[in-house]
Backbone as CSV, one residue per row, in Angstrom:
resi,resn,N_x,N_y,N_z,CA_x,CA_y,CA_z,C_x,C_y,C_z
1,UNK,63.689,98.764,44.167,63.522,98.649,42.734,64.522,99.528,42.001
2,UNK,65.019,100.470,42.547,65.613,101.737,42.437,67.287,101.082,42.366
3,UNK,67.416,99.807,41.232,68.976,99.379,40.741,68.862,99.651,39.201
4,UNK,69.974,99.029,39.018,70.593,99.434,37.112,70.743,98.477,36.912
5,UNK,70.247,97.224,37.082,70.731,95.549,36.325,70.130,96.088,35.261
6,UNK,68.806,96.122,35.225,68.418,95.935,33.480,69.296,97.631,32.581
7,UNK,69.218,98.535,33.606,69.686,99.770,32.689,70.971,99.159,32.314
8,UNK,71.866,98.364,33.092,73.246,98.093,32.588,73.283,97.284,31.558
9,UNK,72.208,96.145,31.499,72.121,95.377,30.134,71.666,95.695,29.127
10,UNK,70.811,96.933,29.277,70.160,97.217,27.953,71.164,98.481,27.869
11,UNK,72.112,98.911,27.919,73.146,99.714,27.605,74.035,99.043,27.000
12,UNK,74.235,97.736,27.593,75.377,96.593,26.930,75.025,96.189,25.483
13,UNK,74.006,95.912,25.533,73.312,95.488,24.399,73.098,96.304,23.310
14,UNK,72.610,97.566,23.787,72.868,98.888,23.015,74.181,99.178,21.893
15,UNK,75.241,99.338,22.710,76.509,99.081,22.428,77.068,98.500,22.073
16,UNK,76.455,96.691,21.752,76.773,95.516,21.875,77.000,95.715,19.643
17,UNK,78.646,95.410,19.229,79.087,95.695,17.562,77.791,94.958,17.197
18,UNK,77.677,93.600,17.762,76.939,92.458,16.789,75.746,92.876,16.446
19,UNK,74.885,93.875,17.189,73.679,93.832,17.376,73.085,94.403,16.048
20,UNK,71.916,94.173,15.438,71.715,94.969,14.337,70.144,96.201,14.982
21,UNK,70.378,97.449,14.087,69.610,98.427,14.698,68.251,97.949,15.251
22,UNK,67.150,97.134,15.056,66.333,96.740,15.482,66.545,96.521,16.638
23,UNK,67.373,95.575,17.497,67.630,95.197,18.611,68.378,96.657,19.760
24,UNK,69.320,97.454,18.971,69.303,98.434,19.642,67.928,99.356,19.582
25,UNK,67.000,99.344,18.590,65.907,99.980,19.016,65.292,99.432,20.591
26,UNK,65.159,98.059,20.599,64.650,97.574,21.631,65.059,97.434,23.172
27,UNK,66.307,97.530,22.995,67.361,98.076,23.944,66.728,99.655,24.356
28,UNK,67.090,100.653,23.574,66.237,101.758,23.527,64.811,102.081,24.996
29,UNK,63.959,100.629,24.466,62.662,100.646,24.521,62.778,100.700,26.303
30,UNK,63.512,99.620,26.292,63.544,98.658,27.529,64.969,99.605,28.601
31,UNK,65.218,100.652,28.463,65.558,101.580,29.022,64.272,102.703,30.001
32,UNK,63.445,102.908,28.573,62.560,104.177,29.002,61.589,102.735,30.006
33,UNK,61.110,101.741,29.528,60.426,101.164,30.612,60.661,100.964,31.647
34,UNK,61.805,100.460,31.627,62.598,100.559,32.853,62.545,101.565,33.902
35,UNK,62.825,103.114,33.002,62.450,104.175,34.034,61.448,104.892,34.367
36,UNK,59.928,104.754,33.770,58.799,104.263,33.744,58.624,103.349,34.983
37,UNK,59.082,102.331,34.867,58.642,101.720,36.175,59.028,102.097,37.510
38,UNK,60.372,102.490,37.113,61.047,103.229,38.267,59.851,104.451,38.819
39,UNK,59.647,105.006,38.202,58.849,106.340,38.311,57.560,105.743,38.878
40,UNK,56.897,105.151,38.281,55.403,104.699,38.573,55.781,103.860,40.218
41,UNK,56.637,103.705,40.667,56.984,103.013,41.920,57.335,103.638,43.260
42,UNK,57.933,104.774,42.384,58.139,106.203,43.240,57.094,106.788,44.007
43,UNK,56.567,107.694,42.451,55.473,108.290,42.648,53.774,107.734,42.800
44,UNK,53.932,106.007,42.704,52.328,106.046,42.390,52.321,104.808,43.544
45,UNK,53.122,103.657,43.291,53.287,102.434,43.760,53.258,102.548,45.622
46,UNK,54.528,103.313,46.012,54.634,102.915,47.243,53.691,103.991,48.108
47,UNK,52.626,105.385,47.599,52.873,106.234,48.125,50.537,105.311,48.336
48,UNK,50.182,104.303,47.121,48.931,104.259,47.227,48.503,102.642,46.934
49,UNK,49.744,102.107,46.690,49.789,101.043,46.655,49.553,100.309,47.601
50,UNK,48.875,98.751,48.542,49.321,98.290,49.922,50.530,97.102,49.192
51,UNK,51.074,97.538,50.649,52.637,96.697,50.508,52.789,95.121,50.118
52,UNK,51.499,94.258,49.911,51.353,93.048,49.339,51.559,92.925,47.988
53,UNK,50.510,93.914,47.813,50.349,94.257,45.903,51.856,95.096,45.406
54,UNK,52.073,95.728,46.311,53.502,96.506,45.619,54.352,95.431,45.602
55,UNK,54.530,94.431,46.463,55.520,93.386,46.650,55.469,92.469,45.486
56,UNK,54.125,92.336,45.241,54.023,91.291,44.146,54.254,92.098,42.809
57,UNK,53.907,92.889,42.463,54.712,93.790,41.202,56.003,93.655,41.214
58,UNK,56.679,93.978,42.357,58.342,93.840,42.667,58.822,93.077,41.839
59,UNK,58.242,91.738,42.612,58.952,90.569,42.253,58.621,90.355,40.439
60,UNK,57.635,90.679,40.315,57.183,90.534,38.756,58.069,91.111,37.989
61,UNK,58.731,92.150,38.335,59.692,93.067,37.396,60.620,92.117,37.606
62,UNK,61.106,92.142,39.066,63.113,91.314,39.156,62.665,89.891,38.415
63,UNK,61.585,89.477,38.258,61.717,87.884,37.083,61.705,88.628,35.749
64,UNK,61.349,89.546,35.312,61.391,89.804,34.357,63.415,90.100,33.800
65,UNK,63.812,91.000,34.704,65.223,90.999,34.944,66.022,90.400,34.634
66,UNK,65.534,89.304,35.924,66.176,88.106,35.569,66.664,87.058,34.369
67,UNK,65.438,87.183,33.428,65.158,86.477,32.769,65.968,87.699,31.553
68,UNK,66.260,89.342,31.707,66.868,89.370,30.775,68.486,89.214,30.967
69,UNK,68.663,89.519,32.150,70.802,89.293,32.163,70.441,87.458,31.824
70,UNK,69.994,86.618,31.573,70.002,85.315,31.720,70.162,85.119,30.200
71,UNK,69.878,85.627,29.278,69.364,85.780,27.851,70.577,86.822,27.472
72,UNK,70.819,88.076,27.665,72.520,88.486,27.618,72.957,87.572,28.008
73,UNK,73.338,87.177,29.497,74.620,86.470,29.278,74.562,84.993,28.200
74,UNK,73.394,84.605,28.269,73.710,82.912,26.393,74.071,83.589,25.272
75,UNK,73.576,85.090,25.208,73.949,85.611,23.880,75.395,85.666,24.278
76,UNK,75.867,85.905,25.066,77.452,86.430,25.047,78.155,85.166,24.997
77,UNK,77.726,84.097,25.364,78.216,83.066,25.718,77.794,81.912,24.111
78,UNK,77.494,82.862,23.182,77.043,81.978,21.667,75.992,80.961,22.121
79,UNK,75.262,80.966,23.060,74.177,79.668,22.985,73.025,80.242,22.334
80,UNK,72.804,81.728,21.926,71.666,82.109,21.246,72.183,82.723,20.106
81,UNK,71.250,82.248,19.328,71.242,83.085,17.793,70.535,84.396,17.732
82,UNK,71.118,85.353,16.671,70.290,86.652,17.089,68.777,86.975,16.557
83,UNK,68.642,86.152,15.610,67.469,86.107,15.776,66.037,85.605,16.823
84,UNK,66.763,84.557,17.424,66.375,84.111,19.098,66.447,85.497,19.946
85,UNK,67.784,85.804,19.807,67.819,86.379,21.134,67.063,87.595,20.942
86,UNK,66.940,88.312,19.695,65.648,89.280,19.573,64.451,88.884,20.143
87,UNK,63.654,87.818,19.386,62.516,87.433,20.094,62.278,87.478,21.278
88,UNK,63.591,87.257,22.054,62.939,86.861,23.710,63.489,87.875,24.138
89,UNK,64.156,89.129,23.589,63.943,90.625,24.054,63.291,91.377,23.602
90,UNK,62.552,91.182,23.214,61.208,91.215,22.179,59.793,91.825,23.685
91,UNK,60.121,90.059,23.846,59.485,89.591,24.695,59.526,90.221,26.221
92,UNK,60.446,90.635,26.494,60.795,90.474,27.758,60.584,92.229,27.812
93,UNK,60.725,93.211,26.897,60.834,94.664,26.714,59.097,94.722,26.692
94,UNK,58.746,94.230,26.150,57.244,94.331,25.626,56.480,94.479,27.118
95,UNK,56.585,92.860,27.690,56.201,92.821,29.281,56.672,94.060,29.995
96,UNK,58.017,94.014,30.412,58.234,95.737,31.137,57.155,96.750,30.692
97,UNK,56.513,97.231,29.128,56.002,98.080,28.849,54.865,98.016,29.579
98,UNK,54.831,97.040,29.570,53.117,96.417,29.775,52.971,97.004,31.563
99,UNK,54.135,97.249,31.763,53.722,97.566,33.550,53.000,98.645,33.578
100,UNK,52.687,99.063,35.193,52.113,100.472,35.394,52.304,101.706,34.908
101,UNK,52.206,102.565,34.253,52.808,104.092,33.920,52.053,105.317,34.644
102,UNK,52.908,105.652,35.201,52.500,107.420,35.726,51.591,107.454,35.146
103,UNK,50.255,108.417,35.519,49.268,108.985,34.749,49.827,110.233,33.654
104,UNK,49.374,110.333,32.764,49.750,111.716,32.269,49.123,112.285,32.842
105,UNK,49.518,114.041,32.738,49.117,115.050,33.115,49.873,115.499,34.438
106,UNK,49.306,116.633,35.577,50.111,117.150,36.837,49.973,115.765,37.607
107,UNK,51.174,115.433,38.297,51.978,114.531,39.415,52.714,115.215,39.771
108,UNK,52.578,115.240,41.257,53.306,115.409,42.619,55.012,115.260,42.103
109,UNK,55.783,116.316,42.252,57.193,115.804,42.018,58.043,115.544,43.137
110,UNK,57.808,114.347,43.606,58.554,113.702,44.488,59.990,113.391,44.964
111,UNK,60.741,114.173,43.521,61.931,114.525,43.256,62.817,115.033,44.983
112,UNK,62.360,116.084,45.432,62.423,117.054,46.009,62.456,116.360,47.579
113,UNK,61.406,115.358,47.878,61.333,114.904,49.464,62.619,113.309,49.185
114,UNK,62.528,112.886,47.813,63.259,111.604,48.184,64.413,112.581,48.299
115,UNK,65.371,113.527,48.033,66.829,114.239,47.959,66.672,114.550,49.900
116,UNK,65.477,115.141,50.588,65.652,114.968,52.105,66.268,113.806,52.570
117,UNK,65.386,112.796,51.843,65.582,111.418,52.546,66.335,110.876,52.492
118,UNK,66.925,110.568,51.222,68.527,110.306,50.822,69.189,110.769,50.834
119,UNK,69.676,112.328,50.625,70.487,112.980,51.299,71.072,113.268,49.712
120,UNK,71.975,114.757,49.651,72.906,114.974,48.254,73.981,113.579,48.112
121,UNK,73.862,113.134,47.077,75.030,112.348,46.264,74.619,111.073,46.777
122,UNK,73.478,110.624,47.401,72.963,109.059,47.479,72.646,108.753,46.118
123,UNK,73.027,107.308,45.535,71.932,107.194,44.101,70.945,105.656,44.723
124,UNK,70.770,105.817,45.967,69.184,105.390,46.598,69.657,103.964,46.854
């Protein structure tokens, strides 16, 4: 789970002249969920999760993914209007939110055993 497709699109998009601030808010959004999920997958998903149910979350995020480089690339490609293409990143940021989140409060910082496992200067 531990890639940058969506961090790279919602950076693009971020950045993206056309965009008006709303949509970089949502860009924004769909960053921190992103690493939110990352986190909740780390620390919560693989360590209490069984590997069916973690699998099927998986895949639930990479369609979600999917479905946003699919929606960048029509916007880039003029088949969406920006008011479209808000909506269905709207849409698609909202769902990410909607995933699992860390509990608040003390969690295990797991930081520390994945750097054993991967070793200095892996990015996983």
């Amino acid at each position: 789970m531990n890639n940058s497709v969506s961090l790279g699109v919602f950076l693009a998009v971020a950045s993206e002249a056309r965009v008006p601030f709303p949509v970089v808010e949502l860009a924004g959004r769909g960053v921190t969920a992103g690493a939110a999920a990352n986190r909740w997958v780390l620390e919560v998903g693989k360590p209490s999760v069984d590997g069916f149910t973690l699998a099927d979350k998986l895949i639930e995020f990479g369609e979600w993914e999917e479905r946003l480089v699919g929606l960048w690339q029509a916007f880039g490609r003029g088949e969406v209007e920006m008011t479209d293409f808000e909506a269905q990143l709207a849409q698609i940021v909202t769902a990410m939110e909607g995933w699992p989140r860390v509990p608040e409060g003390p969690v295990e910082d797991f930081s520390s055993r994945l750097r054993r496992v991967l070793g200095p200067g892996s990015d996983g």
